[in-house]
C-alpha positions as CSV (number, residue, x, y, z in Angstrom):
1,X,-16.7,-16.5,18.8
2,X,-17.3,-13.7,21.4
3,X,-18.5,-10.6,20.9
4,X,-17.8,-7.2,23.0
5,X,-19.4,-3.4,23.3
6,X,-17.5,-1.8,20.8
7,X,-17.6,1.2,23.7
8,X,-15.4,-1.3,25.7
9,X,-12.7,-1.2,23.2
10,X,-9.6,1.4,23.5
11,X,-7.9,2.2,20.2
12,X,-3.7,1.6,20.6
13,X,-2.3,5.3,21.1
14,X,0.6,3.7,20.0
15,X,-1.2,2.6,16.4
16,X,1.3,3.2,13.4
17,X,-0.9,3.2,10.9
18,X,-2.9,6.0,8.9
19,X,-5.8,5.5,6.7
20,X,-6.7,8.5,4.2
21,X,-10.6,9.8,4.3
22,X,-11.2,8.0,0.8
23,X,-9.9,4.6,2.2
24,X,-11.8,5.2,5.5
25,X,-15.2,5.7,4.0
26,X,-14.7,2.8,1.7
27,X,-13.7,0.5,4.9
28,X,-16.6,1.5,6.2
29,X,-19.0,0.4,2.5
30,X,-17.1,-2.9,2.7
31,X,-18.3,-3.5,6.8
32,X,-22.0,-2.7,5.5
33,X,-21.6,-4.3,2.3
34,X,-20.1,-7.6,4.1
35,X,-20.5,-7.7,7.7
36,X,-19.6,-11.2,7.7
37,X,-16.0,-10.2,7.1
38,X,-16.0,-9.2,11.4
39,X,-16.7,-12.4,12.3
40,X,-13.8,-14.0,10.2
41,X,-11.4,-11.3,10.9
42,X,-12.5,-10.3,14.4
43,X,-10.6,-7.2,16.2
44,X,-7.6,-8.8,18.3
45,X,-7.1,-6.7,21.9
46,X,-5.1,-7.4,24.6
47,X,-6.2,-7.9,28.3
48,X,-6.5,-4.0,29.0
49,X,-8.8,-4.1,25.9
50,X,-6.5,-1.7,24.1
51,X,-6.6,-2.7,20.2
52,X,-3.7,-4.8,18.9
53,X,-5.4,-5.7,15.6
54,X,-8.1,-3.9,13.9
55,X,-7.7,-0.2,14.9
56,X,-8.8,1.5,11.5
57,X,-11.9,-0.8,11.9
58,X,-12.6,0.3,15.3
59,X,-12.5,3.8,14.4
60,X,-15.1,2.8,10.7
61,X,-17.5,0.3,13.2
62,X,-17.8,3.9,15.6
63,X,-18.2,6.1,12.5
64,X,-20.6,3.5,11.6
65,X,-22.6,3.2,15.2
66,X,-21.7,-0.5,15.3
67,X,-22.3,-1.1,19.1
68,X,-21.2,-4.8,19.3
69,X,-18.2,-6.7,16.9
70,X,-16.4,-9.9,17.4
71,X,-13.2,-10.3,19.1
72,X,-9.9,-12.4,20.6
73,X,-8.5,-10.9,23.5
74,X,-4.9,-12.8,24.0
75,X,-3.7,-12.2,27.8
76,X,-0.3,-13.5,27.5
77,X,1.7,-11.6,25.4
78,X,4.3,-9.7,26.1
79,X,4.9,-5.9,25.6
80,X,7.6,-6.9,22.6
81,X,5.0,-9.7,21.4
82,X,2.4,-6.8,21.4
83,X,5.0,-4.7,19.2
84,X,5.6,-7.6,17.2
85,X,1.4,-8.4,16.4
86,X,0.9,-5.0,15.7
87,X,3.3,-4.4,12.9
88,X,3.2,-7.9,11.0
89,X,-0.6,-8.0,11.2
90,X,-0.4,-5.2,9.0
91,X,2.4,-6.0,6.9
92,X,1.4,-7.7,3.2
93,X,4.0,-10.3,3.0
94,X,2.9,-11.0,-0.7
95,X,2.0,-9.6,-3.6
96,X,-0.7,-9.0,-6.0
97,X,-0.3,-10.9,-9.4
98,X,-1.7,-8.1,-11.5
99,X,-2.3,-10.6,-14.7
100,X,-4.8,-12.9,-12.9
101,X,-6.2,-9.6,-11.3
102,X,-6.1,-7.6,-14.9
103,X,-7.7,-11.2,-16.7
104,X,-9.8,-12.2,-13.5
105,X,-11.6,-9.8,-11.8
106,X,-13.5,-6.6,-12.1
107,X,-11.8,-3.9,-11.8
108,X,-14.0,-1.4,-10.5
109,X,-15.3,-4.1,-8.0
110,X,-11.7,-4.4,-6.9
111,X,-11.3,-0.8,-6.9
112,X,-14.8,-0.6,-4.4
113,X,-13.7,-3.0,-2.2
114,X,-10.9,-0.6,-1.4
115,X,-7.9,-2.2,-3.7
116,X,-6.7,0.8,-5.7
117,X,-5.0,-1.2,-8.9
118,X,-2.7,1.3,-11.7
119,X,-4.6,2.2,-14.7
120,X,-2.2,2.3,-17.5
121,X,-5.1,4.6,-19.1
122,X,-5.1,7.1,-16.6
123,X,-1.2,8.2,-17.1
124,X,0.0,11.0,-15.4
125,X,-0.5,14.9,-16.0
126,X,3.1,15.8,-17.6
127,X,1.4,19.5,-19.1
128,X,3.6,21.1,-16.8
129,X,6.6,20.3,-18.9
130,X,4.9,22.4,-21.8
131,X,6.0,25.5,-20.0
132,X,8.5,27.2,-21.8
133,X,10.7,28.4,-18.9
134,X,10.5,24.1,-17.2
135,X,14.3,24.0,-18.5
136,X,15.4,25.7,-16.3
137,X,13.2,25.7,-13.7
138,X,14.0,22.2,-13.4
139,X,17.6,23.0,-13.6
140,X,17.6,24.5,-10.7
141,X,15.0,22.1,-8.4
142,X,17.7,19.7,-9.5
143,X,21.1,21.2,-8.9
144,X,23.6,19.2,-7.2
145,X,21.0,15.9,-7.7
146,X,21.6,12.9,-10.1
147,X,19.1,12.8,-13.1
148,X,16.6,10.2,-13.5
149,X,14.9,9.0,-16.6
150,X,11.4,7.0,-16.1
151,X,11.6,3.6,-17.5
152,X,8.4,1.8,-18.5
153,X,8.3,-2.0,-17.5
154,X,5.5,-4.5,-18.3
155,X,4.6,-5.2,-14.5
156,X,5.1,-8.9,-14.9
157,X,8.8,-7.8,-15.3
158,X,8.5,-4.8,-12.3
159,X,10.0,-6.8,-9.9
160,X,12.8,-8.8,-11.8
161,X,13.5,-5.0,-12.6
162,X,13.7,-3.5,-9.4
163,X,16.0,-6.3,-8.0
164,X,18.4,-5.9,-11.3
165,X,18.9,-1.9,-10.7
166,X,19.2,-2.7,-7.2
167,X,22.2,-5.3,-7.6
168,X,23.7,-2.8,-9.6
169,X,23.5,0.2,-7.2
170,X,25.0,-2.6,-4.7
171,X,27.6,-2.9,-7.2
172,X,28.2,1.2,-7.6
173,X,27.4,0.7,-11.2
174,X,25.8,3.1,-13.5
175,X,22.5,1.6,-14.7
176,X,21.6,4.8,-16.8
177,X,24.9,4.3,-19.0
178,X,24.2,0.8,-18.8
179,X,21.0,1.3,-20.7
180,X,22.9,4.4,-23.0
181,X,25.8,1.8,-24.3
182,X,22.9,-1.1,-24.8
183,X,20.7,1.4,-27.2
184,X,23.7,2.5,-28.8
185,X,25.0,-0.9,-30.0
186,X,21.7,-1.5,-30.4
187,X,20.8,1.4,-32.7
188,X,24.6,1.3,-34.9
189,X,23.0,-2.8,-35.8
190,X,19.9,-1.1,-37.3
């Protein structure tokens, strides 16, 4: 593995992703707390040194005063190749399993090595709707917009979920009268 003055590096002006402050500073406790992680993920430039992989750690190893990181340069690629690196080295083509996550690990560990999990216990503010003029205050933020009602799902079902109410909406189908009939018949065989 090579290494390279950080100086030498050039951040991509062309970079589509954001990191929010919170994020950044814990990006740059998980570089101190395991420097290791450079070596097996090292920052992936191209042969102008401009930063194809590993921008939001460029910016944390500067913040940092890191002044030498590991690195892959590739040479060969092409400006669409480029394009291409950038975006699916960022994208997460899977997804958490939040049972062995909930069952397995530590939580607040996770939560300091920058993984934000959903708290069930930590449920949104909703005192706003104790005002009494919210009626129609929310009347008129939603004229002319369809109604929504939030539906809770255990979030081993989340997904089977979203892909149900989405082949209905494919299908032009109402899911909230859907649901309305359902509880009905459900509640007149009480």
């Amino acid at each position: 593995m090579k290494n390279i003055l950080v100086s030498k590096l050039k951040p991509n002006p062309n970079n589509p992703r954001a990191i929010t402050k919170e994020k950044f500073e814990k990006l740059k406790q998980s570089i101190q707390d395991f420097p290791k992680m450079l070596e097996l993920r090292p920052i992936v430039v191209d042969e102008n040194f401009i930063v194809l992989g590993g921008n939001m750690r460029l910016q944390a190893l500067l913040d940092l005063g890191i002044k030498e990181v590991p690195y892959i340069q590739e040479k060969d690629l092409t400006a669409t190749e480029k394009e291409q690196f950038i975006i699916k080295d960022n994208i997460g083509f899977g997804k958490w399993d939040y049972d062995i996550l909930a069952n397995e690990w530590d939580e607040n560990i996770l939560n300091n090595w920058g993984l934000d999990l959903w708290n069930p216990e930590s449920d949104p503010d909703y005192s706003i709707l104790d005002d009494e003029d919210i009626d129609e205050d929310l009347d008129d933020m939603t004229n002319g917009v369809r109604k929504a009602i939030m539906i809770d799902f255990d979030l081993g079902d989340y997904e089977k979920a979203f892909e149900l109410i989405k082949h209905y909406r494919e299908k032009k189908m109402y899911v909230g009268g859907m649901i309305i009939e359902l509880l009905e018949e459900k509640k007149s065989n009480e």
